[in-house]
C-alpha positions in Angstrom: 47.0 125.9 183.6 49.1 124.7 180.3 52.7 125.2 180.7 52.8 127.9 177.4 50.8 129.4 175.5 51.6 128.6 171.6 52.2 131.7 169.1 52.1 131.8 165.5 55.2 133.3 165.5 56.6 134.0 162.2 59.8 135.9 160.7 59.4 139.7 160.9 59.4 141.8 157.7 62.6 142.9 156.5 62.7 146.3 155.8 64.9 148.2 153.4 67.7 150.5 155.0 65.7 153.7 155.7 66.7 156.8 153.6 69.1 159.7 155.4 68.4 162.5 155.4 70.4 166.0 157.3 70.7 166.1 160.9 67.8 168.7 161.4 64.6 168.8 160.0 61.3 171.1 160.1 57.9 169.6 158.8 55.1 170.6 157.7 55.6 173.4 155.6 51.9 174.8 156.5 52.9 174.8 160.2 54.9 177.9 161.8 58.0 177.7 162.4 58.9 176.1 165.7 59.7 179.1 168.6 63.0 179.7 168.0 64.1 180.3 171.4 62.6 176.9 172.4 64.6 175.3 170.4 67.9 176.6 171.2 67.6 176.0 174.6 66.7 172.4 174.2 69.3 171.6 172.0 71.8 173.1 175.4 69.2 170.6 177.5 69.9 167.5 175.2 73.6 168.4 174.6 74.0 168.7 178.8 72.2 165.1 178.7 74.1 163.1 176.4 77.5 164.4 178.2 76.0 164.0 181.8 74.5 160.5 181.4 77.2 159.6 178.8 74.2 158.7 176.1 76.0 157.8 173.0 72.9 158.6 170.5 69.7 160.8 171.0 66.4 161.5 168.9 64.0 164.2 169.9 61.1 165.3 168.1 58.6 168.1 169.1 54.5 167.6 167.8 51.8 170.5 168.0 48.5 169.3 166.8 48.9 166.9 163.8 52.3 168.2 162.9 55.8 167.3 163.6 57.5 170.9 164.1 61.3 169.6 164.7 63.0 167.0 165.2 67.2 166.4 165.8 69.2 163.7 166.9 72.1 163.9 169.2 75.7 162.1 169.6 77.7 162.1 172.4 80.9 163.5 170.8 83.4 161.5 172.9 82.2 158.1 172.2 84.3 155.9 169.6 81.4 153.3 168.6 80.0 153.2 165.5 77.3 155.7 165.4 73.8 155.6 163.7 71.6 158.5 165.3 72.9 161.1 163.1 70.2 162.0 161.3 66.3 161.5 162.1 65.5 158.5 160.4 67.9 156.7 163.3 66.6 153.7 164.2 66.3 152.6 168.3 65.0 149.6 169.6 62.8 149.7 172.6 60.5 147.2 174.7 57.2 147.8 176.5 56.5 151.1 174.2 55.5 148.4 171.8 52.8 147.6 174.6 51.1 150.7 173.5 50.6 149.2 170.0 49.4 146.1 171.4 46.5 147.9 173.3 45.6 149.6 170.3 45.4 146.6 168.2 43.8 144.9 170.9 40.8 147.9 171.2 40.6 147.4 167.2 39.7 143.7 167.4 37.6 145.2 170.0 35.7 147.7 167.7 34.9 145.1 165.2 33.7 143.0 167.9 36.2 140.3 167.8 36.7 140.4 171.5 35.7 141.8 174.6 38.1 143.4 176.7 35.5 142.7 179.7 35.1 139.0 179.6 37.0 136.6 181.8 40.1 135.8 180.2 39.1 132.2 180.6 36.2 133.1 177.9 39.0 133.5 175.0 41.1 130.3 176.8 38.5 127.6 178.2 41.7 125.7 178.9 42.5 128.4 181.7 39.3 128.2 183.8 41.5 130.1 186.9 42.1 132.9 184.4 38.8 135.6 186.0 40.8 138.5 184.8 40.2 140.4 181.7 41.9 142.3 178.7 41.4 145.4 180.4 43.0 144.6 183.6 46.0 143.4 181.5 45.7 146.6 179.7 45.3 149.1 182.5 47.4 147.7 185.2 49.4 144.4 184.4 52.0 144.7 187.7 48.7 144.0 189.6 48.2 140.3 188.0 49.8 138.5 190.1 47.1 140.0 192.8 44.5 139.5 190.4 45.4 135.6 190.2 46.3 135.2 193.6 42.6 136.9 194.9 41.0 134.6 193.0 42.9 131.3 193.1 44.7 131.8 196.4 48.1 130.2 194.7 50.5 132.1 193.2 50.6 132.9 189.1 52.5 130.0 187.0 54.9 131.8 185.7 58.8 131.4 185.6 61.1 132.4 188.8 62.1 135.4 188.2 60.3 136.7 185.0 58.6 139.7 184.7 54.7 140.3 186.0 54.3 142.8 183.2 56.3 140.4 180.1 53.9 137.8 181.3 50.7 140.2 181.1 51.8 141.6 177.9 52.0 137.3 176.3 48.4 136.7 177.3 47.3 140.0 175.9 49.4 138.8 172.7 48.0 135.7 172.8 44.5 137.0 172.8 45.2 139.3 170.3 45.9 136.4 167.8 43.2 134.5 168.4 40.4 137.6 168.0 42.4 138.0 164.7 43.6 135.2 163.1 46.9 136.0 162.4 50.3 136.3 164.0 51.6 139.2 166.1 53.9 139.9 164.3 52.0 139.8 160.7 49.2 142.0 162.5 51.6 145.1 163.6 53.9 144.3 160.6 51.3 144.1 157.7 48.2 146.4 159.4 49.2 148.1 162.3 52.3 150.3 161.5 51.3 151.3 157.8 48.2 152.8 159.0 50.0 154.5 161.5 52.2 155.5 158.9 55.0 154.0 161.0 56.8 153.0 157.6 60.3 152.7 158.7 59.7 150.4 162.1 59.2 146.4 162.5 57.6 144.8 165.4 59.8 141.7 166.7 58.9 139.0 169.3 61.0 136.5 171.0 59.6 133.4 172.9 60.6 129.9 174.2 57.6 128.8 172.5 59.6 129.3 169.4 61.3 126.7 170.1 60.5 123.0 169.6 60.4 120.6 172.6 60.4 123.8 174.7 58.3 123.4 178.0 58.6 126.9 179.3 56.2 128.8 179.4 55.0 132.2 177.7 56.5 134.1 180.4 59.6 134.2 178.6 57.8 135.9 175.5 59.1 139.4 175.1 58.4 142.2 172.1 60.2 144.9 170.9 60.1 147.7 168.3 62.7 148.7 166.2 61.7 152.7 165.3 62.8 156.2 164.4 61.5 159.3 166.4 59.5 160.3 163.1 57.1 157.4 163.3 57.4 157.1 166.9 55.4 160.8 166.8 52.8 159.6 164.3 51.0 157.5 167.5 51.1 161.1 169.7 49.6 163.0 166.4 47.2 159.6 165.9 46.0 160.2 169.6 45.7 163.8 168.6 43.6 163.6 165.6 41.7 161.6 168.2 42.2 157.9 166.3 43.2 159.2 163.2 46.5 159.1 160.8 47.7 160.5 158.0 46.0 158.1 156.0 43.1 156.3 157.5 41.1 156.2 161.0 42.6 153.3 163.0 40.8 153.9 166.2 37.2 156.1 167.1 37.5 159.0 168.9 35.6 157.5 171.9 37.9 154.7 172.0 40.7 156.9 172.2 39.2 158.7 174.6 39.0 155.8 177.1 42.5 154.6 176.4 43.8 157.9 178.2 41.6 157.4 181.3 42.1 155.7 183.9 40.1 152.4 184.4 40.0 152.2 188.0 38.1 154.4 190.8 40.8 154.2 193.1 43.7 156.1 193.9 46.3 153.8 193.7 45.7 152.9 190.4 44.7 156.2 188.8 47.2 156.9 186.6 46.8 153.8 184.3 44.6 153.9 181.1 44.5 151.0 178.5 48.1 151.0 177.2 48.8 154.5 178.7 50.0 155.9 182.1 48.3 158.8 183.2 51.3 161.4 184.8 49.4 164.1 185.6 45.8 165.4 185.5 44.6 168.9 186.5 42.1 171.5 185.8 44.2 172.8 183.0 46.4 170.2 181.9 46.1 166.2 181.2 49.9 164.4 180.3 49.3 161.1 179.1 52.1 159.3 177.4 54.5 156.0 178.2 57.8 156.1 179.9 60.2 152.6 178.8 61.4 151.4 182.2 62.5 148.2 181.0 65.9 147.4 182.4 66.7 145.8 179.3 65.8 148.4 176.9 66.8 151.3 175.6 65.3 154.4 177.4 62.6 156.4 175.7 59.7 158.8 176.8 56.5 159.6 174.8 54.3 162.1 176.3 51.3 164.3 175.5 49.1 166.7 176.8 45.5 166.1 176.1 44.3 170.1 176.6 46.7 171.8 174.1 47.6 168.6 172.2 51.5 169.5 172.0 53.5 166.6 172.6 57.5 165.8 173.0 59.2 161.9 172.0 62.8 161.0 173.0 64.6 158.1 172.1 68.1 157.0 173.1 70.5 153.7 173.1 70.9 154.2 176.6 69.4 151.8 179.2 70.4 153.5 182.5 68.6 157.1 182.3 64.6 156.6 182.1 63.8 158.7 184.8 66.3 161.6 184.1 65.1 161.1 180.7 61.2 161.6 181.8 62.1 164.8 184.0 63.8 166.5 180.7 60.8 165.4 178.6 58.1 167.0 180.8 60.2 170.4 181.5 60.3 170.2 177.4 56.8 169.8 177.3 56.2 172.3 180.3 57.9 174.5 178.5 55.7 174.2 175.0 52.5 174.5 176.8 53.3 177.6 178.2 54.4 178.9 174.6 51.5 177.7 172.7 48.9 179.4 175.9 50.2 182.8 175.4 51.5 182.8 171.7 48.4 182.8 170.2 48.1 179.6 169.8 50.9 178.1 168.0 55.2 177.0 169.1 
């Protein structure tokens, strides 16, 4: 196996300073007003959550169908750093929820049958004959590759001491999305991806040794991040919503969005992992699909959906230390705006 993987990296797109706006904002003028009493009594949840985990800035927004209802940003009051998360358009910077946007790039190259997320890995890289796994097992469950590689080749992955199973998954599902397309990473979520997601104020970023010349690391160093608001980070939960649509254009089919949010896998163990998606929790009356950052160098963020009354809750903070408080807040949210939208005819 070659010691890296080479990546057309190029320099990100700079994007103008985004435009503030006021602290609060409601959307979607044809919408109903969000449930007044839901919202006071998340904004006493947030405000106890910044103080209790000392968060210094917060971002919440709140979707219902293919509508942003509310969204607010928090500041913990007794910090003295600059702050920037005073008004919606705040921007955060977070790791592996840009793994979500590679898996739905990757299923678009897939769609116009640019690749196939079955094949042997090996197909895409003849140079990496030992590589018997496919895109959708670095999709669905990338902690398991090292098994993968190990069932099959009986040594260990060649990867770096210490690095990350899952940053090493997520540079060979990189790498295979710029040979199905032609183009950088970076260009193809920079230049397609975002604006059809109508993700207009965030940037995809990547960092990799291979960057750098004379470099014989390998790829396992590569790491992506996205810098974004909490407005566009709801367009991909109102996307999955409008089952592969946006505001502006389809970016995914409905069928294809509909294996995303399934699991992959027959067994139990791995059952909660879809293609770019973790499955929490599945029952007759309720499906909450979303992704939860747990990188320990990232800021903590939480995106979650449920499938049956497609309500769905983002959170976004410049904290690195709360990710599973941060979950357990998100889904009483979203607990909470299931049961309003079952028995208030219909709407938050």
């Amino acid at each position: 196996m070659p010691e890296k993987i080479a990546f057309q990296h190029i320099s990100s797109r700079q994007t103008t300073n985004p435009k503030w706006f006021s602290p609060e904002k409601q959307l979607a003028a044809s919408c109903n007003p969000p449930n007044l009493s839901l919202i006071n009594h998340l904004t006493m949840q947030m405000e106890r959550f910044i103080s209790a985990y000392q968060v210094p800035d917060l971002s919440i927004a709140l979707v219902d169908n293919a509508s942003t209802i509310w969204t607010k940003s928090f500041q913990h009051g007794g910090n003295r750093r600059k702050a920037y998360a005073d008004n919606e358009q705040a921007r955060y910077s977070v790791n592996t929820l840009s793994h979500v946007l590679t898996a739905i790039a990757i299923m678009q190259q897939m769609e116009q049958g640019n690749l196939s997320i079955d094949k042997p890995y090996s197909a895409l890289f003849p140079y990496m004959p030992g590589a018997t796994f496919t895109l959708r097992d670095l999709l669905s469950y990338p902690s398991k590759l090292d098994q993968l590689y190990l069932k099959n080749q009986n040594t260990p992955l060649p990867r770096s001491k210490g690095s990350s199973v899952e940053s090493y998954s997520h540079a060979l599902t990189c790498a295979a999305l710029e040979q199905a397309s032609r183009q950088s990473i970076v260009d193809y979520m920079n230049r397609q991806l975002l604006p059809q997601l109508n993700m207009r104020q965030s940037s995809f970023h990547v960092r990799a040794f291979s960057d750098k010349p004379n470099n014989k690391s390998d790829n396992s160093a590569f790491s992506s991040r996205l810098q974004t608001t909490i407005d566009d980070l709801s367009q991909i939960i109102k996307m999955v919503n409008r089952r592969g649509a946006s505001s502006a254009e389809r970016v995914l089919h409905p069928d294809t969005i509909n294996t995303m949010i399934n699991p992959q896998t027959p067994t139990q163990e791995l059952s909660h992992y879809g293609l770019g998606w973790h499955i929490f929790e599945e029952t007759q009356n309720s499906k909450l699909v979303g992704h939860l950052e747990l990188s320990a160098f990232s800021s903590s963020s939480v995106m979650l959906l449920d499938m049956h009354t497609q309500v769905g809750i983002a959170l976004l903070t410049n904290n690195q230390q709360c990710q599973l408080p941060l979950y357990t807040i998100a889904k009483k949210a979203l607990t909470h705006m299931i049961n309003i939208k079952r028995h208030d005819s219909g709407s938050i």
